[in-house]
C-alpha positions as CSV (number, residue, x, y, z in Angstrom):
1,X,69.2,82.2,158.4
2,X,73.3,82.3,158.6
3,X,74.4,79.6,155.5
4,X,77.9,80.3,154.9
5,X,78.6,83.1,155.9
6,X,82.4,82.8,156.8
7,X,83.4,86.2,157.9
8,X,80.4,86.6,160.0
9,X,82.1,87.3,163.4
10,X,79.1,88.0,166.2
11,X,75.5,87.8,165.9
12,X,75.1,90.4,168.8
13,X,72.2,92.5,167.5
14,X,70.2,89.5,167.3
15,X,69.0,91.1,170.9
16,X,66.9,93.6,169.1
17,X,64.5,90.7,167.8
18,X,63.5,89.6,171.4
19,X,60.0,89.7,170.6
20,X,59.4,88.1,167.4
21,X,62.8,85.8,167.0
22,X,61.4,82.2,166.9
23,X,63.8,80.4,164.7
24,X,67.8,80.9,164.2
25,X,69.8,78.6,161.8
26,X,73.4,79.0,161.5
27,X,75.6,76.4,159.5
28,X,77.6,75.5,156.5
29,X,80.8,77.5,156.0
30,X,80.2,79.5,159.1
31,X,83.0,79.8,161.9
32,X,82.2,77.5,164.4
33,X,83.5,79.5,167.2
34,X,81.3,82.2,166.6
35,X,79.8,83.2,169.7
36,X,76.3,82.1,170.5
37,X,75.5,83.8,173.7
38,X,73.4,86.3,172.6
39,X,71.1,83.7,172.0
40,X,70.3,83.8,175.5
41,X,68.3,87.0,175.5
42,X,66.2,85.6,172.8
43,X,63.0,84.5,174.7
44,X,60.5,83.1,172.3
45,X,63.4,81.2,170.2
46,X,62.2,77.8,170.0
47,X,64.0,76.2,166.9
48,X,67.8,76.0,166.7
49,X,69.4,75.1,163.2
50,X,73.5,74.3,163.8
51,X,76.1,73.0,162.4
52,X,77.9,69.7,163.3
53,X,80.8,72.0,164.4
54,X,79.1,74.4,166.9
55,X,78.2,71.1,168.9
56,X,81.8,70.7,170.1
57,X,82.5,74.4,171.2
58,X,82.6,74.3,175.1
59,X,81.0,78.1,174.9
60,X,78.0,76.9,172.8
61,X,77.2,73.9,174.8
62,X,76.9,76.2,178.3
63,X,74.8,78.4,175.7
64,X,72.6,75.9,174.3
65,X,72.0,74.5,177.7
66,X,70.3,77.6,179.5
67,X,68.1,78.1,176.6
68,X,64.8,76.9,178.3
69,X,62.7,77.7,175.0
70,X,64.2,75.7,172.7
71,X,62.1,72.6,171.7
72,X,63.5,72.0,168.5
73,X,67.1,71.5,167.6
74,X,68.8,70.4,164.0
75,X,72.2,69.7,163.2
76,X,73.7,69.6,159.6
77,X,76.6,67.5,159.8
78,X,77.4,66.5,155.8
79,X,79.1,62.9,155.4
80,X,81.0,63.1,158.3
81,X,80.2,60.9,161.7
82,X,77.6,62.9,163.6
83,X,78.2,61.7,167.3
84,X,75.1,63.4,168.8
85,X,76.3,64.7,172.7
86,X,75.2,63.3,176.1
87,X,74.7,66.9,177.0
88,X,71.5,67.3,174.6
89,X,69.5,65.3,176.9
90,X,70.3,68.2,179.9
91,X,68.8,70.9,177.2
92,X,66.0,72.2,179.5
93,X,62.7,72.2,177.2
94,X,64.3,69.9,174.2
95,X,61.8,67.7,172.8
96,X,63.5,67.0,169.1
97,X,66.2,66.4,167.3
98,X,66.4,66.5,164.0
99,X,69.9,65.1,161.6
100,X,70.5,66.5,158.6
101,X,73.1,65.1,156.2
102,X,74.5,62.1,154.5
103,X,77.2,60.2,157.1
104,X,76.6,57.6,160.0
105,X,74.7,58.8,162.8
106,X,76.0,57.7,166.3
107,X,73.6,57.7,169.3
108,X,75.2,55.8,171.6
109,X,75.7,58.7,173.8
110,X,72.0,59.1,173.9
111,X,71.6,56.0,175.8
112,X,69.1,56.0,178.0
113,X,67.7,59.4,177.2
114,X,64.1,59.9,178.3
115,X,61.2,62.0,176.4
116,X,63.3,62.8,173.4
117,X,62.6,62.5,169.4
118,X,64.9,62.1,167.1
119,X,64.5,62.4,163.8
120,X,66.6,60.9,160.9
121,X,66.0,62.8,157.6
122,X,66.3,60.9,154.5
123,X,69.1,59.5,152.9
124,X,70.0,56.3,150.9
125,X,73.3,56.1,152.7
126,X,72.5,56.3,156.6
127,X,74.1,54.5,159.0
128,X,72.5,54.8,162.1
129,X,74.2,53.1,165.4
130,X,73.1,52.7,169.0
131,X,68.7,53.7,168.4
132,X,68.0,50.7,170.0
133,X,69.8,52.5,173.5
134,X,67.7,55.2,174.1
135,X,65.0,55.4,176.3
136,X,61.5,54.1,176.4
137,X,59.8,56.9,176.6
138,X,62.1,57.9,173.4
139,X,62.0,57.4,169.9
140,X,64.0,57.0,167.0
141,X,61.7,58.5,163.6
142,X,63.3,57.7,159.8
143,X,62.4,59.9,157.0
144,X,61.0,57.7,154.3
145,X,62.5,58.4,150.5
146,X,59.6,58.8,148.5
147,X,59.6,56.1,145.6
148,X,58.6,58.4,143.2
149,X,57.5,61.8,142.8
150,X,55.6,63.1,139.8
151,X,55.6,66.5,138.5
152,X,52.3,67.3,139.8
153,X,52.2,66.1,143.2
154,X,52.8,67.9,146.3
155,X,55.8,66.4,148.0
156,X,54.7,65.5,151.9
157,X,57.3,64.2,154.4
158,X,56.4,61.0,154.9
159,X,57.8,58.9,158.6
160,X,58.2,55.7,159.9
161,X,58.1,54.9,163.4
């Protein structure tokens, strides 16, 4: 995991981990331009944590589109607008989408997308626009805040569909 690590400048000997890599999360203070390539030697990777940022580098979407294994995909985006991309729909093996943060989420771009979930994580300020656009054989999931937790219970994610 890569949390704000700002003078992180390539991730190349990732390559080394070809056989047990499952899992990469890059985000926070990290440079967005950072060259994700090497992700495509990476076999087995199957869940992709990224910031709002790396979305928009041209470089990282022609990465993140050949990755075949990746079923999993979250995006911190903070209180910013998270627009999520047409393009995640053309991800090969993508079957989730996951939105971390505390702006409006925009999914108007997603309209029409087939066989994806997305999920919403909690938040008592979320705007969310455009769910009712994607496809039918999609779906839209919202993170339920818990109404109260006590000291000893174990604290379960709970979803509404």
């Amino acid at each position: 995991m890569l949390v704000h690590c700002t003078s992180l400048r390539s991730i190349e000997g990732l390559a080394s981990q070809e056989t047990s890599l499952t899992h990469f999360s890059c985000y926070g203070g990290v440079d967005p331009t950072l060259d994700l390539t090497p992700l495509k030697e990476l076999p087995l990777l199957e869940n992709l944590q990224l910031s709002r940022k790396h979305l928009g580098a041209e470089r990282t979407v022609k990465t993140l589109l050949s990755l075949s294994s990746v079923r999993r995909l979250e995006v911190n985006h903070g209180e910013e607008l998270m627009r999520l991309p047409s393009w995640l729909r053309d991800m090969p093996g993508l079957e989730t989408v996951r939105v971390h943060g505390e702006g409006p989420v925009d999914l108007t771009e997603l309209a029409g997308a087939e066989g994806l979930t997305i999920e919403i994580a909690k938040s008592d300020r979320r705007v969310l626009i455009g769910a009712e656009g994607v496809g039918a054989t999609s779906r839209v999931v919202h993170e339920r805040l818990p109404l109260l937790i006590g000291r000893e219970q174990r604290r379960r994610r709970k979803w509404s569909y």
